[in-house]
C-alpha positions as CSV (number, residue, x, y, z in Angstrom):
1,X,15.1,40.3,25.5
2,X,16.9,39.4,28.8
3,X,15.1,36.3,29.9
4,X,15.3,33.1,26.7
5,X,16.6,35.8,23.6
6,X,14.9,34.1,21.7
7,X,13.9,36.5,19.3
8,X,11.0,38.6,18.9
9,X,8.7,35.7,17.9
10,X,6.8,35.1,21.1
11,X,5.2,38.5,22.2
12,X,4.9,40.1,19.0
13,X,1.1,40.0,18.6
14,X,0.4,40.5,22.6
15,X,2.7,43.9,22.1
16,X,0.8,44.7,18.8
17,X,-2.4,44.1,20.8
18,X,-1.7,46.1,24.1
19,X,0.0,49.2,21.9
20,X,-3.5,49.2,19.8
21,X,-5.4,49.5,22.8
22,X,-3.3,51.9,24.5
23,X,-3.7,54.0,21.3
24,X,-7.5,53.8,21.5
25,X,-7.9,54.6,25.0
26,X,-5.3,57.8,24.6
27,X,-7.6,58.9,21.2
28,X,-10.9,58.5,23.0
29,X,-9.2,60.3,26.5
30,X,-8.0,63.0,24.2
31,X,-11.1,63.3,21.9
32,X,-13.4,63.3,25.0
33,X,-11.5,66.4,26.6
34,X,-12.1,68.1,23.1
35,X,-15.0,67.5,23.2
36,X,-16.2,68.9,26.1
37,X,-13.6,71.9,25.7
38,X,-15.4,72.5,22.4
39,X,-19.1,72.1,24.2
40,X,-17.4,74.5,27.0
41,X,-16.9,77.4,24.5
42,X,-19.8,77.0,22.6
């Protein structure tokens, strides 16, 4: 917002992009640990 203000028309899908990629990789991190803690117990 600081540098042009020129709305929020130019980084829209790159921001879309990286937060749907940082969501994936935090699902598969957590879904691995379960994983394997569920493998642990049983």
């Amino acid at each position: 917002m600081a540098f042009g203000d020129n709305g929020s028309h130019k980084k829209t899908a790159f921001e879309r992009l990286t937060l749907v990629v940082v969501v994936v990789m935090v699902l598969v991190t957590v879904g691995a640990l379960v994983l394997s803690a569920l493998s642990a117990v049983i």
